[in-house]
N, C-alpha and C positions, 0 to 999 in steps of 0.2 A: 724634326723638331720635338717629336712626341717624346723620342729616347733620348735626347740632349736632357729636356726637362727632367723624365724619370733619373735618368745617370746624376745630375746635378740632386735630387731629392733624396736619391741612396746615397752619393756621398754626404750628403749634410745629416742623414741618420745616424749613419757610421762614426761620423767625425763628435755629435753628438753623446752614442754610445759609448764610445770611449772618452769622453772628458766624464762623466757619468761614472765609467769604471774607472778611473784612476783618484777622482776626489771622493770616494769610497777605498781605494785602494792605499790610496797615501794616509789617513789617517790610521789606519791597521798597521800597515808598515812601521811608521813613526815607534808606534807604543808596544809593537813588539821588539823592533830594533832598540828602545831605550829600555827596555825589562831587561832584555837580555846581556847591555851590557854596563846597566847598574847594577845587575847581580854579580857579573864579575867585579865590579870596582867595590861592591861591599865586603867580597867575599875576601879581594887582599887588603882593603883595609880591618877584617876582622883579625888576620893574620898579623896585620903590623901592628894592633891593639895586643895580640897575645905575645908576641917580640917582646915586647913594650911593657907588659905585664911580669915578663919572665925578668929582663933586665933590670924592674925595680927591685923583686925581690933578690936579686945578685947585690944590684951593686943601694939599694934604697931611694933608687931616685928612677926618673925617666931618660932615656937617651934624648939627646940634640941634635942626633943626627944619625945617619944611614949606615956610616963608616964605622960610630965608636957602639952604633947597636948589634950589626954584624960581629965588630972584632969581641966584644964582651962576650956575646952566645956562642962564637967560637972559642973560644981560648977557657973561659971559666966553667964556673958550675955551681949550679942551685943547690942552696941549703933545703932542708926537709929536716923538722924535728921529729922524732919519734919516742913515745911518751912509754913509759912500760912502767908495770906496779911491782914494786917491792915485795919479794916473796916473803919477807920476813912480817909485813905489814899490810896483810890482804886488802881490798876495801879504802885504805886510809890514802885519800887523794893528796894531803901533804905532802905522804913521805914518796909519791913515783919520780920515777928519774927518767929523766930529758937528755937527750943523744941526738944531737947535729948531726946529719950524712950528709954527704953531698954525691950529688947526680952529673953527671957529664951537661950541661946546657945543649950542647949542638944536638947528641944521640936527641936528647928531649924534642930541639926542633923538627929534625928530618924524620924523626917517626909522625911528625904533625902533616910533614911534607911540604913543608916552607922551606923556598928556596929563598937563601939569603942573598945571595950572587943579584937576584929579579926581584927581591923584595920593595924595594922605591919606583922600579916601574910601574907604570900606571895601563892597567889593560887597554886594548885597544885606543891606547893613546902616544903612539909610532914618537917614542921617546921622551914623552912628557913623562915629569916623575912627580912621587906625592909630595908635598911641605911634608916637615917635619918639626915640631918648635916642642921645648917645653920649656918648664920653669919650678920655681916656689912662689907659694903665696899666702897668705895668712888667712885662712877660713875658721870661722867660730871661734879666736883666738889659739888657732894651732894652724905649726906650720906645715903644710903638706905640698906635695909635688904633684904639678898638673902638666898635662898636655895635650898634644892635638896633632893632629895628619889629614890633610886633605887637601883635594881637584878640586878645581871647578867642572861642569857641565861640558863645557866648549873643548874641554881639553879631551873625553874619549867620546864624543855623539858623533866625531866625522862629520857625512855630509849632514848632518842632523843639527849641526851646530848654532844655525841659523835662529833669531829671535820669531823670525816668520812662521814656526815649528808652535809656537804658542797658541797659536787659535785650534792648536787639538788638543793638547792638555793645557788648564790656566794655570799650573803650578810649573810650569816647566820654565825657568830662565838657565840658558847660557852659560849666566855668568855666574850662579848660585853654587855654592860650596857642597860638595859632598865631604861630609866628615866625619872623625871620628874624636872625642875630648874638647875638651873647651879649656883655654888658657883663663878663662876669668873664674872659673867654681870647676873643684873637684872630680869633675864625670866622666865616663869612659862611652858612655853612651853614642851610638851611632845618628845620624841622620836619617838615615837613608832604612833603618830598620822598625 
């Protein structure tokens, strides 16, 4: 009886010990497993901001979409002005002359290491891909071009996905958008940064 009892009090230490360890361990887990792969989901949305950047100055606008931002960066190429001063007229900022080059866009990207082919996939998000929207819209009385790309939360946390995940960070939702630009004002600005 005496070892029944003992046997029964080391299991219940045990069983203890580790609920112990793991409600210490799951809260660690979580916030490393979501650093590690919000850093990836910033890093290619910082990538599809720079697409995105490169395509306006190509074509003056923002792409709408995955297909016509790939084919632009492939096929075209970014203007560069290049300002030089008139030997004739040292000093005199009037008189220098302006010279359009243009750069191969693609050479541009793959020296960046954007893979366009994976560019709308979403990191560890087993075939979710990013929105991609833009637009024009009249800010301060001028018309300028705006846009935006982004996941939701649910879409690359895996088994993290869950609303339950919230009693370890309170800013954590699910459903909450990682993004990049905003259709309503001018910004390129990330969330997540």
């Amino acid at each position: 009886m005496k070892y029944a009892l003992n046997l029964i009090i080391l299991l219940g230490i045990a069983a203890l010990a580790y609920l112990l360890y793991y409600n210490i361990k799951e809260p660690i887990d979580f916030r490393a497993e979501k650093d590690t792969r919000l850093r990836a989901v910033g890093e290619k949305l910082s990538d599809i901001r720079t697409c995105q950047e490169i395509y306006r100055d190509i074509t003056g606008r923002f792409a709408n979409s995955f297909d016509s931002l790939a084919y632009v960066l492939t096929n075209d190429s970014i203007p560069f002005e290049q300002v030089f001063e008139d030997p004739n007229f040292p000093g005199d900022e009037s008189k220098f002359i302006y010279k359009t080059i243009y750069s191969s866009a693609i050479d541009s990207v793959n020296n960046m290491g954007i893979d366009l082919k994976t560019i709308a996939d979403v990191p560890y998000g087993e075939g979710s891909k990013f929105s991609i929207a833009s637009d024009t819209m009249t800010y301060q009385k001028t018309l300028v071009s705006v846009t935006e790309s982004a996941t939701r939360f649910k879409e690359f946390m895996g088994i993290y996905a869950s609303p339950k995940y919230a009693k370890f960070d309170n800013t954590y939702d699910p459903n909450k958008m990682v993004k990049f630009g905003d259709m309503g004002k001018p910004v390129l600005t990330g969330n997540w940064e």
